[in-house]
C-alpha positions in Angstrom: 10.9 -15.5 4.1 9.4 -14.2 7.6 11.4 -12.4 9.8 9.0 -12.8 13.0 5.3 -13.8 13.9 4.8 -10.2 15.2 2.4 -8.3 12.7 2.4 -4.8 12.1 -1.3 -2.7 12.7 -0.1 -1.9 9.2 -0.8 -5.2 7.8 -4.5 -5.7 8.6 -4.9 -1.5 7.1 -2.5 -1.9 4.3 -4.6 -5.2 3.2 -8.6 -3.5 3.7 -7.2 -0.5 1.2 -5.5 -2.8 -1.4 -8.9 -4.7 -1.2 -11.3 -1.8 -1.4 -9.2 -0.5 -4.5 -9.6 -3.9 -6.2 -12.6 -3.7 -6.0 -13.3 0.0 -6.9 -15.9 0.1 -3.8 -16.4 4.3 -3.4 -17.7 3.7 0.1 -14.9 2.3 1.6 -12.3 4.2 -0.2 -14.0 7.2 1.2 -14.1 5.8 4.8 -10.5 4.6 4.7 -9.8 8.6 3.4 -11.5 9.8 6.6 -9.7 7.0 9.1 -6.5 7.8 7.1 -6.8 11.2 8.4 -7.8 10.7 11.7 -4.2 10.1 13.2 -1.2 12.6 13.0 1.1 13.3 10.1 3.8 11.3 11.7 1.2 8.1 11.5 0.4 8.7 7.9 3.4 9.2 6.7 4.7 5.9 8.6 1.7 3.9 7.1 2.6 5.1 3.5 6.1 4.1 4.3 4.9 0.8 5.1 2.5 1.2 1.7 6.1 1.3 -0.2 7.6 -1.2 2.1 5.0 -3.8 0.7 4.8 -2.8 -3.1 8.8 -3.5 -2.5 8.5 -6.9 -1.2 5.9 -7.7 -3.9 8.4 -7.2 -6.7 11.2 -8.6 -4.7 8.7 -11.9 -4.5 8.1 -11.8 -8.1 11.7 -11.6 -9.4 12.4 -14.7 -7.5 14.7 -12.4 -4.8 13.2 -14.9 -2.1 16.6 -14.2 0.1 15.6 -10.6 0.1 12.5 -10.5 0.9 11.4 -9.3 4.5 8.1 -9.7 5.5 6.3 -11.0 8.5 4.1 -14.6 8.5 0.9 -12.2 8.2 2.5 -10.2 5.6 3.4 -13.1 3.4 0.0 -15.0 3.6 -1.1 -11.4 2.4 1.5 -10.9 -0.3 0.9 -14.7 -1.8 -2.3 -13.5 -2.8 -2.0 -10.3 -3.8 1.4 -9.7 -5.2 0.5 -10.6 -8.7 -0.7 -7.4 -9.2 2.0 -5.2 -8.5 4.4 -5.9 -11.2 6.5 -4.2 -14.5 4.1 -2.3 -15.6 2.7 -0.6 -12.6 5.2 -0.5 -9.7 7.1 2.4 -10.9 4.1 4.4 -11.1 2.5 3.1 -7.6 6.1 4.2 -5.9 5.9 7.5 -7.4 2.6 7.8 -5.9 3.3 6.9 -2.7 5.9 8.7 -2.6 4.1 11.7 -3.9 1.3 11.6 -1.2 4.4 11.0 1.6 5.8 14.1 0.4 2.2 15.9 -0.1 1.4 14.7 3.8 5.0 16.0 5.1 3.5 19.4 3.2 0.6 19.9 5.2 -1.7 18.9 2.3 -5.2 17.5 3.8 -4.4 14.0 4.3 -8.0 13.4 3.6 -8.1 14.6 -0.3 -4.3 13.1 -0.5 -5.8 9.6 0.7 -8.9 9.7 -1.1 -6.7 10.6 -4.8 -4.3 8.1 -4.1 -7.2 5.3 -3.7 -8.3 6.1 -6.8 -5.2 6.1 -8.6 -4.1 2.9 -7.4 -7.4 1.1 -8.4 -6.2 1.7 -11.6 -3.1 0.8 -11.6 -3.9 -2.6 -10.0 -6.6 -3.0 -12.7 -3.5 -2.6 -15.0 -2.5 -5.9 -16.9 0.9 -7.2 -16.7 
């Protein structure tokens, strides 16, 4: 299931905003709408790559596609928790998003209010029951 023991700064960023939209906590969707703006385009746009990366892997895990999945040791300790709730009922909706505020980012759109929206959306899609 891993591919290497090196992690990705991606992981430990990827895993604070899945937790902070679990748990519908304002303060530290807000601050991780500032840091998310705080590097380039190019950065963002890689990290919500990486966003869509993960989601992947998640359903991959769930469907029992085990030979498919890629994911560093970090990234599957993560996952083993936390992909239960990415499944049928919300991953279409969370890759649209992503993919949305990829495309809103490559737009120029302030990466702030693109951040800040997506948080919010994908609290409640993870709150969704499969």
């Amino acid at each position: 299931m891993s591919t290497s023991g090196d992690e990705t700064p991606d992981l430990e960023l990827f895993s604070a905003w899945m937790r902070a939209c679990w748990a519908r906590d304002g303060v530290a969707l807000l601050k991780g709408a500032s840091d998310f703006a705080s590097p380039g385009r190019e950065s963002q746009k890689r990290f919500l790559t990486y966003a869509l990366h993960m989601v992947r892997q998640c359903i991959l895990g769930n469907y029992g596609a085990d030979p498919l999945v890629r994911l560093t040791e970090g990234e599957t300790v993560f996952l083993s928790k936390f992909q239960k709730y990415i499944h049928e009922k919300n991953v279409v909706s969370l890759q649209s998003l992503l993919e949305e505020a990829h495309s809103d980012i490559s737009g120029n759109v302030n990466a702030k209010v693109v951040f800040f929206d997506l948080s919010i959306q994908v609290h409640i899609l993870l709150r969704k029951e499969s």
